[in-house]
Backbone as a chain_set.jsonl record, in Angstrom:
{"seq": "XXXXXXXXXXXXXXXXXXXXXXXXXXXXXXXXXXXXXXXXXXXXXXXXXXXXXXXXXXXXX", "coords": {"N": [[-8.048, 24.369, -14.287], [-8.487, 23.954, -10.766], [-6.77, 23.801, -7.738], [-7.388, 20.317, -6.174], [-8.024, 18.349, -3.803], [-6.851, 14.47, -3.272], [-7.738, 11.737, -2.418], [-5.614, 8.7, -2.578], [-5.356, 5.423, -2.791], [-2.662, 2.669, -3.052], [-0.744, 4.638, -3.361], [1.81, 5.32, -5.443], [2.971, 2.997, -6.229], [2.035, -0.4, -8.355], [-1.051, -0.062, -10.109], [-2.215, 2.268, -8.551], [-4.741, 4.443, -7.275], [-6.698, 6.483, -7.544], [-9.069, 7.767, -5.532], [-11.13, 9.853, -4.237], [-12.11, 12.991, -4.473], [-11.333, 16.134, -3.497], [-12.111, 19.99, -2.252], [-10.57, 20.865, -0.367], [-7.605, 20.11, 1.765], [-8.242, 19.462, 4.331], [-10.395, 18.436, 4.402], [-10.376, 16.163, 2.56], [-8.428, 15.099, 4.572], [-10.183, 14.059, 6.522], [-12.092, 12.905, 5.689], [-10.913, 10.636, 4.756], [-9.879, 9.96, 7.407], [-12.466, 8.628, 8.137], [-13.02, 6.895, 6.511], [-11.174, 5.208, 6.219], [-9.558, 2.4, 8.479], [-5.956, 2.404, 10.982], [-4.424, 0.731, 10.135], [-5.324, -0.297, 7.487], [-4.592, 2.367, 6.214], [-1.97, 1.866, 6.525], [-1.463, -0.72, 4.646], [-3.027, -0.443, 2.483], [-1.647, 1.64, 1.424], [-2.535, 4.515, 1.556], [-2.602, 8.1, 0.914], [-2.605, 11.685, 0.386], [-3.071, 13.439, -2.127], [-2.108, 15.894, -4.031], [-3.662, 18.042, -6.624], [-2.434, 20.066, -8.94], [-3.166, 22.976, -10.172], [-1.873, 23.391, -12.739], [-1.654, 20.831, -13.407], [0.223, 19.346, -12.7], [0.978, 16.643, -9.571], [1.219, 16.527, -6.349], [2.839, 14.895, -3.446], [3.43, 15.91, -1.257], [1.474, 16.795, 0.96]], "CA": [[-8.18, 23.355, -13.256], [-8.773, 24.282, -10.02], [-6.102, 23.146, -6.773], [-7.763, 20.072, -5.234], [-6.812, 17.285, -3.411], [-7.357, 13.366, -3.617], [-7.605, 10.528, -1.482], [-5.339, 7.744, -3.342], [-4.723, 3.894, -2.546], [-1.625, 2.324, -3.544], [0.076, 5.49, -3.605], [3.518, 5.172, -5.484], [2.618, 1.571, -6.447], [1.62, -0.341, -9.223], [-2.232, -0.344, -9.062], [-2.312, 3.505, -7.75], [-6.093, 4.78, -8.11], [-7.787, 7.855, -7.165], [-10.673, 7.252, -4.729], [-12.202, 10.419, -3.958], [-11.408, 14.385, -4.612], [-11.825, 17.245, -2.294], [-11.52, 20.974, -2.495], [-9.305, 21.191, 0.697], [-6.912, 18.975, 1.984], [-8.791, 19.51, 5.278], [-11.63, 17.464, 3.99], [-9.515, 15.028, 2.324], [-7.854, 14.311, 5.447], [-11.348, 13.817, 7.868], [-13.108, 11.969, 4.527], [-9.723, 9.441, 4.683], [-9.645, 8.985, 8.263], [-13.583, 8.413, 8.587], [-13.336, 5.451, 5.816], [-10.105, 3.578, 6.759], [-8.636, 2.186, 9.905], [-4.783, 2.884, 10.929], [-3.785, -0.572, 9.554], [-6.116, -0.177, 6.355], [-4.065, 3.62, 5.858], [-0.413, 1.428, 5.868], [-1.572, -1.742, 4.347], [-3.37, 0.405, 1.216], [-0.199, 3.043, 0.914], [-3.217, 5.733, 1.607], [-2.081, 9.222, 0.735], [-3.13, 12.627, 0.247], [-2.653, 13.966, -3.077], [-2.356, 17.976, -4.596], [-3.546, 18.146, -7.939], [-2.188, 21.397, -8.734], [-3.694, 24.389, -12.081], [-1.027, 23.27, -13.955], [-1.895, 19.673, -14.446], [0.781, 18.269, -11.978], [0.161, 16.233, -8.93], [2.396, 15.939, -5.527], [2.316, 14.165, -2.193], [3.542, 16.503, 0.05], [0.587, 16.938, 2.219]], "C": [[-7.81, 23.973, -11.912], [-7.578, 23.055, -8.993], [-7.123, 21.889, -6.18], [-7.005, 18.678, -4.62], [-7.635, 15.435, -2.767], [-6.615, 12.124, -2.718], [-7.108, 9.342, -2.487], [-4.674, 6.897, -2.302], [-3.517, 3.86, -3.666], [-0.759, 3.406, -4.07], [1.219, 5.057, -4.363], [3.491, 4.056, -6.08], [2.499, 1.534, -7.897], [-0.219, -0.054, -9.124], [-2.718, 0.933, -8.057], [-3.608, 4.284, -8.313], [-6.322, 5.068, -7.107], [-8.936, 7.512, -6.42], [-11.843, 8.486, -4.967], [-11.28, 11.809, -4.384], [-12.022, 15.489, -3.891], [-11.29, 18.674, -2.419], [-10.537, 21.471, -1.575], [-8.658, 20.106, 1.05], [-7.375, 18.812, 3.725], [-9.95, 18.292, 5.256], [-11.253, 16.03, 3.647], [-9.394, 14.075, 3.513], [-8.982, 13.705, 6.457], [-12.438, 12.78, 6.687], [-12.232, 10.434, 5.215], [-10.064, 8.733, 6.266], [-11.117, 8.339, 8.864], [-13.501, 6.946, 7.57], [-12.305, 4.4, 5.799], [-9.478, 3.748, 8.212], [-6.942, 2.463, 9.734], [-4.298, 1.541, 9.973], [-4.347, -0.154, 8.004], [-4.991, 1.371, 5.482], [-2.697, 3.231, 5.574], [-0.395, 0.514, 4.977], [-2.159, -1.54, 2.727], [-2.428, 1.233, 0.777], [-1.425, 3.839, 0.479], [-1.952, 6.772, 2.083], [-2.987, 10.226, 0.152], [-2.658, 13.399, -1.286], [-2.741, 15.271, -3.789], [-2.344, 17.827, -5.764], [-3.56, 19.807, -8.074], [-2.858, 21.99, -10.198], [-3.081, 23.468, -12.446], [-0.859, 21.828, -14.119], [-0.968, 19.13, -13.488], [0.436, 18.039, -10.825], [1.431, 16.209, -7.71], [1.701, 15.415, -4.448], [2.628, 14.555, -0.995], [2.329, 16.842, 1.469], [-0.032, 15.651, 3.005]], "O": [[-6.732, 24.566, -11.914], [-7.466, 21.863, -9.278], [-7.972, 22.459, -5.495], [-5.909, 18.169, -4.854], [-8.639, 15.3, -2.067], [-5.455, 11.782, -2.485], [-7.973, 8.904, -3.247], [-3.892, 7.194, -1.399], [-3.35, 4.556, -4.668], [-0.087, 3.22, -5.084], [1.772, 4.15, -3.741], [4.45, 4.126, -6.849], [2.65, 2.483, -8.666], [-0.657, 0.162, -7.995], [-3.402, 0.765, -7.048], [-3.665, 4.703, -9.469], [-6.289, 4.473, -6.03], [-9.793, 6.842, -6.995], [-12.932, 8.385, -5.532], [-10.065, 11.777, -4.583], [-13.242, 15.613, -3.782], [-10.09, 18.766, -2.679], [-9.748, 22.365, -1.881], [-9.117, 19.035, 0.654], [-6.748, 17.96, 4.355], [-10.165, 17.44, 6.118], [-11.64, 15.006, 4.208], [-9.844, 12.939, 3.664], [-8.592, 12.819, 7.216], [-13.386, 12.085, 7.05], [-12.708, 9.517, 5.883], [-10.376, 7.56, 6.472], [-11.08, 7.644, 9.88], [-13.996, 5.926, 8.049], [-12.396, 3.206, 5.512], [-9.077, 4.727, 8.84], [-6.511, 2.711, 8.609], [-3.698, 1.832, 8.938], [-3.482, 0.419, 7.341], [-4.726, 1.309, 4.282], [-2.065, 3.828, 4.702], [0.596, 0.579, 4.249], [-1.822, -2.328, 1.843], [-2.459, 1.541, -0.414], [-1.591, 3.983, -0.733], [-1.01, 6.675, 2.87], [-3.985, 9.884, -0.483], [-1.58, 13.987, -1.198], [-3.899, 15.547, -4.105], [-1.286, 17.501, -6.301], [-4.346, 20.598, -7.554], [-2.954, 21.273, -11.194], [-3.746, 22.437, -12.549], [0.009, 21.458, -14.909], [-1.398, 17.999, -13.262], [-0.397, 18.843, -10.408], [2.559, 15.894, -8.089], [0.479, 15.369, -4.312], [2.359, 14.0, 0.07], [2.555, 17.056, 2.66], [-0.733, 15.816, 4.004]]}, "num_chains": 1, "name": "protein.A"}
């Protein structure tokens, strides 16, 4: 499995689902801010997600 990185609603939440997946977090981030508004990005708990090789996932970016 290959590094990539995923546009998720309800981050952290119950109800936390994967939208979209991207091979950079560059893309990610210009996909995200082209399909939600600033309100829509707090009001969803949009986040950027690193699915890393080894099967785990973080939210640092």
């Amino acid at each position: 499995m290959k590094q990539q990185f995923t546009v998720v609603e309800n981050a952290g939440y119950i109800g936390e689902a994967d939208i979209r997946s991207f091979p950079t977090s560059g893309k990610a981030i210009a996909w995200r801010n082209r399909h939600y508004e600033p309100d829509e990005l707090e009001s969803l708990h949009v986040q950027i997600a690193c699915d890393l090789p080894d099967g785990s996932r973080t939210y640092e970016y």
